[in-house]
TIFI-344592 format. One record per residue: residue number from 1; y, x, z of N, C-alpha, C in turn. Coordinates in steps of 0.2 Angstrom, whole numbers, plus 5000, padded with zeros to 4 digits. Atoms other than C-alpha are relative to their C-alpha. Last residue first. Layout:
BEGIN
[dogu NUM [Y X Z] [Y X Z] [Y X Z]]
...
This chain:
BEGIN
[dogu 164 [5000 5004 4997] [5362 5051 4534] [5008 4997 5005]]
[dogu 163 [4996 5004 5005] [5362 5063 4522] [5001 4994 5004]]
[dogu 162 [4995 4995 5001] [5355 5077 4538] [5008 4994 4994]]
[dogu 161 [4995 5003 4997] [5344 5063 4542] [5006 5004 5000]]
[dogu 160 [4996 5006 5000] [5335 5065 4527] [5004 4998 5005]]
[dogu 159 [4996 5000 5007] [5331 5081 4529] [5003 4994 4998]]
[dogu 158 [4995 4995 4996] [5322 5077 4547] [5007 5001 4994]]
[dogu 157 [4995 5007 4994] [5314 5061 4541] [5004 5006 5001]]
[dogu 156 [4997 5004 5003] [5305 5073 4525] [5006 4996 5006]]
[dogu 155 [4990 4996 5004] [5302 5088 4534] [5003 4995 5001]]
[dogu 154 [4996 5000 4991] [5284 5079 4542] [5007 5002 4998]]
[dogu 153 [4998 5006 4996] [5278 5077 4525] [5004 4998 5006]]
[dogu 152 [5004 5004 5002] [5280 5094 4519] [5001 4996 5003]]
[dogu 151 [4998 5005 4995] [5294 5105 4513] [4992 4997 5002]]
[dogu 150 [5005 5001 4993] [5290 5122 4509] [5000 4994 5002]]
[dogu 149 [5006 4998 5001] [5307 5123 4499] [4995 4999 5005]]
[dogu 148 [5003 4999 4995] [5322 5113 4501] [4994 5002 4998]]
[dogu 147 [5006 5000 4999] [5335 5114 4488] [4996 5001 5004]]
[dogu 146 [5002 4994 4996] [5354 5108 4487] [4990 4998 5000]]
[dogu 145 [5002 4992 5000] [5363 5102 4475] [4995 5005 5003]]
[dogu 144 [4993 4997 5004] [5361 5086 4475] [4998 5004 4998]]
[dogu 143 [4998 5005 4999] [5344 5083 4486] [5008 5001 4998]]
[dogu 142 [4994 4999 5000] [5333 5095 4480] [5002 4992 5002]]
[dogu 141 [4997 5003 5000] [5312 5096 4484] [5006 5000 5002]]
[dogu 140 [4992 5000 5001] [5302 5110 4482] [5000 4992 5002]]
[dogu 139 [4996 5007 5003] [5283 5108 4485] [5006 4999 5001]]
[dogu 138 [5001 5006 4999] [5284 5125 4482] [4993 4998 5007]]
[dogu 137 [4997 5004 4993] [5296 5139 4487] [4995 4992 5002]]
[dogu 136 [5002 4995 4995] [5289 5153 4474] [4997 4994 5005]]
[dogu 135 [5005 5002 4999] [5289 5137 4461] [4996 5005 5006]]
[dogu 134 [5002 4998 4994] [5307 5135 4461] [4994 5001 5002]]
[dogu 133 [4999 4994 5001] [5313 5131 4444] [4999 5005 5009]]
[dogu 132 [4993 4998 4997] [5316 5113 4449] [4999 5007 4999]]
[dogu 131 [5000 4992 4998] [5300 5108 4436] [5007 5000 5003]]
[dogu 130 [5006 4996 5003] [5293 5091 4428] [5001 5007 5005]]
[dogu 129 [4998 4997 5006] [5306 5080 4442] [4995 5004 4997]]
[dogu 128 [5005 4994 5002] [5303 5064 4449] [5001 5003 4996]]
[dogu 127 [5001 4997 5005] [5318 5055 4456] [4993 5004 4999]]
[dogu 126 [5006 4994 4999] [5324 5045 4472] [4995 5001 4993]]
[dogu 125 [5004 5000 5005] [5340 5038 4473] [4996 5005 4999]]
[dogu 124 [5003 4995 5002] [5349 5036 4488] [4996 4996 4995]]
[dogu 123 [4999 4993 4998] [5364 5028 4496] [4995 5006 4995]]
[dogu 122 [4998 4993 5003] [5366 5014 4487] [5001 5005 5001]]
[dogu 121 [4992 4998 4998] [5365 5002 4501] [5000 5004 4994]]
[dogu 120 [4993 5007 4999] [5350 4992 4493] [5005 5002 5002]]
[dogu 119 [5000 5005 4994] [5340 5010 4489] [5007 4993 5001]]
[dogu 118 [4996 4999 4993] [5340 5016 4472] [4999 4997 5004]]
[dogu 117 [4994 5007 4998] [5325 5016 4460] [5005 5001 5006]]
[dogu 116 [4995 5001 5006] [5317 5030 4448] [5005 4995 5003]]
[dogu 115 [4996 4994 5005] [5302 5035 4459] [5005 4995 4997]]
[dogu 114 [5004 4995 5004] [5298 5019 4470] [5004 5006 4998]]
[dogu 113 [5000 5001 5010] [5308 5013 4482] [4997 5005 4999]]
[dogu 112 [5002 5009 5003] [5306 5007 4502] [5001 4999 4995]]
[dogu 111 [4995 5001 5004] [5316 5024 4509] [4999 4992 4999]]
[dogu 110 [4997 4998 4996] [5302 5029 4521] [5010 4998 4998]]
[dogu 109 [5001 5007 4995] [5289 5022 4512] [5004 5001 5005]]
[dogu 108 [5003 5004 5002] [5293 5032 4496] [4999 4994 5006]]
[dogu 107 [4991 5003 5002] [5301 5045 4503] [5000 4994 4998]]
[dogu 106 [4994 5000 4995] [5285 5048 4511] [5006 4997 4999]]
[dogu 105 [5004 5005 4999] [5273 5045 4495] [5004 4999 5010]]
[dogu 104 [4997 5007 5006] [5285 5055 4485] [4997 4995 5004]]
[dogu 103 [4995 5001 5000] [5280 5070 4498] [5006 4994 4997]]
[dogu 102 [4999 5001 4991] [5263 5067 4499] [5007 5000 5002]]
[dogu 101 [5002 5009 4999] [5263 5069 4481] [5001 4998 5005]]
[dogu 100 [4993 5003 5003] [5274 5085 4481] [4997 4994 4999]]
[dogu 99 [4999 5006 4996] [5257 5093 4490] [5005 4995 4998]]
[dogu 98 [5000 4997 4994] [5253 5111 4485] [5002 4994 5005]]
[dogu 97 [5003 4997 4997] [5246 5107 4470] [5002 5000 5007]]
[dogu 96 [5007 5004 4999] [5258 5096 4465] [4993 5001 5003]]
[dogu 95 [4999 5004 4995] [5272 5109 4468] [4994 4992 5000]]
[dogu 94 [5000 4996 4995] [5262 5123 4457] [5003 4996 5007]]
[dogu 93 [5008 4997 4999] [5259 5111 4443] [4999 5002 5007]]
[dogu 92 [5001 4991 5007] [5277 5104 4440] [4993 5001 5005]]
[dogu 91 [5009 5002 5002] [5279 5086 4452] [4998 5006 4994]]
[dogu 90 [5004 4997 5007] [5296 5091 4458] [4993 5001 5001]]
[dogu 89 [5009 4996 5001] [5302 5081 4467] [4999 5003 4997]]
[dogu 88 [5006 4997 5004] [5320 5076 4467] [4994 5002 5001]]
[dogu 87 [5008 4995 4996] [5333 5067 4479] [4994 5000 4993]]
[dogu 86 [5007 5001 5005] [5348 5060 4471] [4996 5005 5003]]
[dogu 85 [5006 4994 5002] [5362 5056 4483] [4996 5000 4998]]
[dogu 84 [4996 4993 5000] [5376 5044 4482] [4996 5005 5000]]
[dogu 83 [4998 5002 4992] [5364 5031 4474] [5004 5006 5000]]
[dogu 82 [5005 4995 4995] [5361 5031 4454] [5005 5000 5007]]
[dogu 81 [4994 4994 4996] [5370 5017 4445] [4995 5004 5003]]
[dogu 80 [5001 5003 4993] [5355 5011 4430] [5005 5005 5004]]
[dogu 79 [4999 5008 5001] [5358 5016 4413] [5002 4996 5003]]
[dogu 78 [5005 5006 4994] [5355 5036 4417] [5004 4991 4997]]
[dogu 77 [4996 5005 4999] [5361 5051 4405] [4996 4997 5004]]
[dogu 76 [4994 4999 4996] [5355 5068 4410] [5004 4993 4999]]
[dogu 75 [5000 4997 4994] [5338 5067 4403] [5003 4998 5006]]
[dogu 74 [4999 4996 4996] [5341 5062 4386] [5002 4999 5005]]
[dogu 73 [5002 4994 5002] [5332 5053 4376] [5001 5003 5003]]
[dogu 72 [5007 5000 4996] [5336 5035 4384] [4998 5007 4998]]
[dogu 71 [4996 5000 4992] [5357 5037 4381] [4990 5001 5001]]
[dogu 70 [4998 4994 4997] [5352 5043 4362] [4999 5001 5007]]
[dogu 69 [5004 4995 5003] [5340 5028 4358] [5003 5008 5002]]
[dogu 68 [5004 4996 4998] [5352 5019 4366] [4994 5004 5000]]
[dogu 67 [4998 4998 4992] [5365 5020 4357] [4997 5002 5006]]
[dogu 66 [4997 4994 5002] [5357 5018 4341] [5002 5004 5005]]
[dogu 65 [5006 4998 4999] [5348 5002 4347] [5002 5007 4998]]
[dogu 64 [5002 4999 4993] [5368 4996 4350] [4992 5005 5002]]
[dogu 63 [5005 5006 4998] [5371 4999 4333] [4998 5002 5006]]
[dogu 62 [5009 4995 4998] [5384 5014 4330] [4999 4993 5004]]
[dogu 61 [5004 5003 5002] [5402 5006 4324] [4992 5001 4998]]
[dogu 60 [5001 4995 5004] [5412 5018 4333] [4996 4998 4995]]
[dogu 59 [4997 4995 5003] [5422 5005 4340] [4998 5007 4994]]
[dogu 58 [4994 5001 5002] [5411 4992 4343] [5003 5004 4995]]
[dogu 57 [5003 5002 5005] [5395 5002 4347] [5005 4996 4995]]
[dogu 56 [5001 4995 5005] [5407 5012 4360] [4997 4998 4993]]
[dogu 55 [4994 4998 5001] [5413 4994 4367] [5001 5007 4995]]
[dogu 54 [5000 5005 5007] [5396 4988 4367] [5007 5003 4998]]
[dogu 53 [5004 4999 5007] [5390 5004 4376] [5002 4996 4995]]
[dogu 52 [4998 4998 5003] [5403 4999 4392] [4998 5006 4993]]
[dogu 51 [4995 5000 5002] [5398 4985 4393] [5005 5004 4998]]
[dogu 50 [5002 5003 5005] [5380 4990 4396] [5007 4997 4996]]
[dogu 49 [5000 5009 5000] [5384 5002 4408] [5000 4999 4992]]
[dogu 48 [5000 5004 5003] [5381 5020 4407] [4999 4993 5000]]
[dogu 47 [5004 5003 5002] [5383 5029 4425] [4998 4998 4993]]
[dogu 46 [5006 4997 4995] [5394 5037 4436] [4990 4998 4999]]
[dogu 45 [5004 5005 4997] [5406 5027 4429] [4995 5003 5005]]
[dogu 44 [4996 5006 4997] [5420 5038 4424] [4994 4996 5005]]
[dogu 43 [4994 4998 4997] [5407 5054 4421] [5004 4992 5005]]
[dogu 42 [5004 4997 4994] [5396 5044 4413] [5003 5002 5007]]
[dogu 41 [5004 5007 4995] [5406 5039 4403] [4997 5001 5006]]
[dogu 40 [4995 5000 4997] [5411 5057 4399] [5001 4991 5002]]
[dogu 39 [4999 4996 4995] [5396 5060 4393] [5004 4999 5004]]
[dogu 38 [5005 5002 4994] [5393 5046 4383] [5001 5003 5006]]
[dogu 37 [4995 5005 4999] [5409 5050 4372] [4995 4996 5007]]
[dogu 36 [4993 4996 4998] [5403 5070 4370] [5002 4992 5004]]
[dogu 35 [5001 4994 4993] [5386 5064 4366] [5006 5000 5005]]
[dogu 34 [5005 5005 4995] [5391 5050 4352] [5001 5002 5008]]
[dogu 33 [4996 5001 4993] [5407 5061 4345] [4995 4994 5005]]
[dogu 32 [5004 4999 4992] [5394 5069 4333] [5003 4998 5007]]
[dogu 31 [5006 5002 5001] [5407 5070 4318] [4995 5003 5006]]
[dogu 30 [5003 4996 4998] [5427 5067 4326] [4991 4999 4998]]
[dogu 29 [5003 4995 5007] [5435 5055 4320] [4996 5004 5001]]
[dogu 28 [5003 5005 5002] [5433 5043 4338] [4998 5003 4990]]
[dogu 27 [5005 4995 5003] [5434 5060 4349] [4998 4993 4994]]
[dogu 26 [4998 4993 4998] [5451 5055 4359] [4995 5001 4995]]
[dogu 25 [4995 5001 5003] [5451 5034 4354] [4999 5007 4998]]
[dogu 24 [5000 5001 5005] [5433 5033 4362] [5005 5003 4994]]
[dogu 23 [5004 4995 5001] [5439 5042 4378] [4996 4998 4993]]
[dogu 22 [4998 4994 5000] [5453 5031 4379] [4996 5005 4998]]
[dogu 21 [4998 5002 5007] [5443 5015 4376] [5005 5009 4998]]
[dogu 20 [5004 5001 5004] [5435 5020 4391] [5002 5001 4993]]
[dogu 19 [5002 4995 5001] [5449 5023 4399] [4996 5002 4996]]
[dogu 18 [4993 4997 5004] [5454 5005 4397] [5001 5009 5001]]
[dogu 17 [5000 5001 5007] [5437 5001 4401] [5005 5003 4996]]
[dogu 16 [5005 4994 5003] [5437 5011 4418] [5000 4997 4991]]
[dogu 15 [4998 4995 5002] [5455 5001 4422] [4994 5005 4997]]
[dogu 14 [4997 5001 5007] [5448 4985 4419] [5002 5008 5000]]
[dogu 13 [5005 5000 5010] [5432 4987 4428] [5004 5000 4996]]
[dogu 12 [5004 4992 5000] [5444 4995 4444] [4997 4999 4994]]
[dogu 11 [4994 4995 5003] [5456 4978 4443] [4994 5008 4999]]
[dogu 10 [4996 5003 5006] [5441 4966 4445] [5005 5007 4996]]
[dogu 9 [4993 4998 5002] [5433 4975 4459] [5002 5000 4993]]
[dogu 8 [4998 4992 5002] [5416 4968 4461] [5007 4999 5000]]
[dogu 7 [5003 4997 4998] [5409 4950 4467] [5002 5009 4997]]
[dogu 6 [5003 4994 5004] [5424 4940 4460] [4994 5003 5004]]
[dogu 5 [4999 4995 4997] [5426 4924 4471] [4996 5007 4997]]
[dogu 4 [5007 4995 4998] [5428 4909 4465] [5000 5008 4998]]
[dogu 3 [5000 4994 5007] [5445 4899 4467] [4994 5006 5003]]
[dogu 2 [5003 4994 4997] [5441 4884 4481] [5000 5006 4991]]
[dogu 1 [5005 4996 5003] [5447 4868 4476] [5000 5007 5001]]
């Protein structure tokens, strides 16, 4: 009989949880240690998992609808893994005007996901943002860190082969 065959790295999930738990333990007296505990999840995972929310709702005894209540408000946290690179939009007034639909509608069929979804290898995740604070430059679009101003449809394959 044939022993079935994990699909992830068994040893790597136990060690993220027994950090996990470590980062609980570090901030668990502590008043307001929700943020601080998520934060640094994130961090370890690159993301919040569902397992590892029970384990904070567990320990710090905050209801799962508690949790995410926080984890969905803000911003910076994500539920879902994000790909190795996050590509942004910004859809702000001044970048919609000048095209940044055109540009989402590129990445869009040139990637094969909506706004908010990673691509099948994980490479990239594709984001709409209210404002990147660039509006000289617009329709902005960042990819990590870095930002590309003036871009327009045609950019998009050349930019993208840069992360490629």
């Amino acid at each position: 009989m044939k022993e079935k065959q994990c699909c992830c790295d068994c040893n790597e999930r136990d060690e993220r949880l027994e950090k996990t738990q470590q980062i609980i333990e570090e901030h668990k007296e502590v008043k307001g240690a929700l943020i601080p505990i998520l934060h640094q999840i994130q961090e370890l995972y690159g993301y919040l998992p569902e397992e590892a929310l029970h384990l904070v709702s567990k320990e710090l005894k905050i209801s799962m609808s508690e949790i995410y209540g926080v984890a969905t408000f803000y911003s910076l946290f994500t539920l879902e893994p994000k790909g190795k690179h996050v590509i942004r939009v910004c859809m702000g007034t001044a970048c919609y005007v000048k095209g940044s639909q055109s540009i989402v509608e590129k990445l869009n069929s040139i990637l094969g996901i909506e706004v908010g979804k990673t691509t099948k290898d994980g490479k990239f995740t594709l984001e709409a943002a209210r404002c990147l604070g660039s509006c000289g430059l617009a329709p902005v679009m960042m990819i990590d860190d870095r930002v590309y101003g003036k871009v327009t449809p045609d950019d998009v394959i050349k930019i993208l082969e840069e992360y490629k």
